[in-house]
C-alpha positions in Angstrom: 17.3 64.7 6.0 19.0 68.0 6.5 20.1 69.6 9.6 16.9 71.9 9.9 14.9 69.0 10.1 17.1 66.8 12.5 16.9 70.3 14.7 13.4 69.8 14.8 13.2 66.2 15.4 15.3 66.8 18.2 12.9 69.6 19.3 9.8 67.8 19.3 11.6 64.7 21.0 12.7 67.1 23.9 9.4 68.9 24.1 7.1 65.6 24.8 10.5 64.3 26.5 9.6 61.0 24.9 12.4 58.6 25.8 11.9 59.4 29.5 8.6 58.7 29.2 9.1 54.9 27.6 11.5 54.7 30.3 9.1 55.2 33.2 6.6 52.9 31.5 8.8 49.9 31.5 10.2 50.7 35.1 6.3 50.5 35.7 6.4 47.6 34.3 9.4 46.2 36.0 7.9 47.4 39.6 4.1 46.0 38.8 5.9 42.6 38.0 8.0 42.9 41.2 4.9 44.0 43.2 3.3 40.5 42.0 6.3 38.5 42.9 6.7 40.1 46.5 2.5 39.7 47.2 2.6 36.0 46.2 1.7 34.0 49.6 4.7 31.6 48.5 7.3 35.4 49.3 10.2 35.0 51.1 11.6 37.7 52.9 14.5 38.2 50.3 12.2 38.5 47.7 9.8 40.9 49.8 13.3 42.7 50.8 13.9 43.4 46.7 10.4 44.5 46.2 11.3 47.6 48.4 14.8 48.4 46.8 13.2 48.3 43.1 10.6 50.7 44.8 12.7 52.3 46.7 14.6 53.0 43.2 11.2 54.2 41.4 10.7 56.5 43.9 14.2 58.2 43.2 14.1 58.3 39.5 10.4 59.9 39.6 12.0 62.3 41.7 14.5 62.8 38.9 12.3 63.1 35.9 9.9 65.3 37.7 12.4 67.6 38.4 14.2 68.0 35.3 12.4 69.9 32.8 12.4 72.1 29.8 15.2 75.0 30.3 14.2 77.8 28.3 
């Protein structure tokens, strides 16, 4: 591949912002699997305690990726 098509890899990567996408999907993941393990009757309050920090940490990176954007 030459450097004009690398250039527009790159720009259609950035334009659907792709990687930050799979990232939010498998931090879904992460926080619906969580959610399970901190709803099961059997919960301690440790476990109930995480289930709030990985939230808490969902909440702060959508706030991230929603306000980064394209520059132009």
């Amino acid at each position: 591949m030459d450097t004009e098509k690398h250039k527009q890899l790159a720009e259609i990567i950035n334009a659907y912002r792709i990687i930050p996408r799979l990232l939010l999907l498998m931090y879904g993941l992460v926080c619906y699997d969580v959610y399970q393990l901190a709803t099961d009757p059997g919960a301690t309050e440790l476990q109930a305690s995480f289930a709030k920090f990985i939230w808490g940490g969902a909440t702060v990176w959508m706030g991230f990726y929603a306000g980064t954007g394209g520059k132009k």
